[in-house]
N, C-alpha and C positions, 0 to 999 in steps of 0.2 A: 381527120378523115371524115368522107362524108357518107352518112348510111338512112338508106331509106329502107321505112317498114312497109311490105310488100306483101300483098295476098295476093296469092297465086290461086287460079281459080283452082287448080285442083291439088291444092295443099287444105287442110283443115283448120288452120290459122296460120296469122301472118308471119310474116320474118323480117329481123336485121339483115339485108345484103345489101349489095355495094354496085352501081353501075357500072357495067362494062361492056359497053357499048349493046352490040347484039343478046349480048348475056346479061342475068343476073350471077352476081359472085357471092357467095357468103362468108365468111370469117375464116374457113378451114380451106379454101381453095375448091370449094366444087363451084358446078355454077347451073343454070336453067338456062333454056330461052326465053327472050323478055316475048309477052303478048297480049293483044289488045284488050285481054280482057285482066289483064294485070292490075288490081287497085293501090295505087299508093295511099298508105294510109297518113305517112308523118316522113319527112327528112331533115335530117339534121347534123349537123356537125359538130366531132367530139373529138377528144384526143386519144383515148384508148376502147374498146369493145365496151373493157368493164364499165364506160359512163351512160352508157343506154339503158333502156327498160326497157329489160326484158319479160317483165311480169305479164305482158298481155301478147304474148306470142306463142307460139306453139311448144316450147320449150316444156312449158308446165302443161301436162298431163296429168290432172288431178281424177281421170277416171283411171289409170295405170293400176296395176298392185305392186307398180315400184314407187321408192322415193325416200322423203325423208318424213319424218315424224318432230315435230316441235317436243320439246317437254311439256307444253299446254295443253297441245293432241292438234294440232294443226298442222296440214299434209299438205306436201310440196310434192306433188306426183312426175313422173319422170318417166322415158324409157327404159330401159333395163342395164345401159351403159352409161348414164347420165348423170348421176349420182354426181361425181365430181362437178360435172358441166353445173350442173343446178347449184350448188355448193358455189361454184365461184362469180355467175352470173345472177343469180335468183337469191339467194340469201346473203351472199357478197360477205361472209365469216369464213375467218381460217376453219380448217375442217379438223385440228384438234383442239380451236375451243366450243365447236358444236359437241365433239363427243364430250369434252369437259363436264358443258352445258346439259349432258344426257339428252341428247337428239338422239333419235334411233334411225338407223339406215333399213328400210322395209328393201328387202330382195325378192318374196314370192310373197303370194299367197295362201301359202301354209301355214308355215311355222316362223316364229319370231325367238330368238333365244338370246337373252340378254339379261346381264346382273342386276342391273336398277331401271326402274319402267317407273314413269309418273302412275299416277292412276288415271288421268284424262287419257296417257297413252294407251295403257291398259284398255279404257273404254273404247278408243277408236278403234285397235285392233281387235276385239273381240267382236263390235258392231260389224268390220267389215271381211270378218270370216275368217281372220288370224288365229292360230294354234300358240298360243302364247304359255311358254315354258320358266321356268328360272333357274338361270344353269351357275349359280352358282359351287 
């Protein structure tokens, strides 16, 4: 399949979509109108979504107060439904050997409630305004 990375002027980063003709298509079936001030960044061809990188697209929102939490404390920010999306595009591991691994899934801004927390996690979330509990 062929898929070119496309900044749309009035998107905030770019994207994987798919040419179609007057349209751009994305992965899930929506699509945009194509227009001249469209930057193609890279096209390429792959055999499935999962072989693109995705790392420098709009996907990752690392200003979000969603996402994931590494066990090191390194944060994969997300929209607030994307959790999965990021999980299977952006860090490309099953999502029960991340909980294995003690990855934390951030949901708000508030509060964090989880049995085992690294301490770099601990740090991030406390830096970044998190109410961090142990609910044991």
């Amino acid at each position: 399949m062929k898929f070119i990375l496309v900044k749309i002027k009035s998107w905030d980063a770019p994207y994987w979509l798919q040419d179609a003709g007057q349209y751009w298509r994305n992965f899930v079936g929506g699509r945009v109108p194509k227009s001249k001030d469209d930057k193609i960044l890279d096209t390429i061809d792959v055999r499935d979504i999962e072989d693109l990188d995705w790392s420098h697209t709009g996907l990752i929102k690392n200003s979000s107060p969603f996402g994931w939490l590494s066990p090191s404390g390194i944060f994969y920010g997300c929209s607030n439904r994307e959790h999965d999306l990021i999980v299977w595009l952006i860090i490309k591991r099953p999502l029960h050997k991340l909980e294995e691994e003690g990855w934390c899934r951030v949901f708000h801004d508030h509060f964090i409630c989880i049995s085992r927390l690294t301490a770099e996690q601990r740090n991030w979330l406390s830096y970044h305004g998190h109410h961090v509990e142990d609910c044991d």
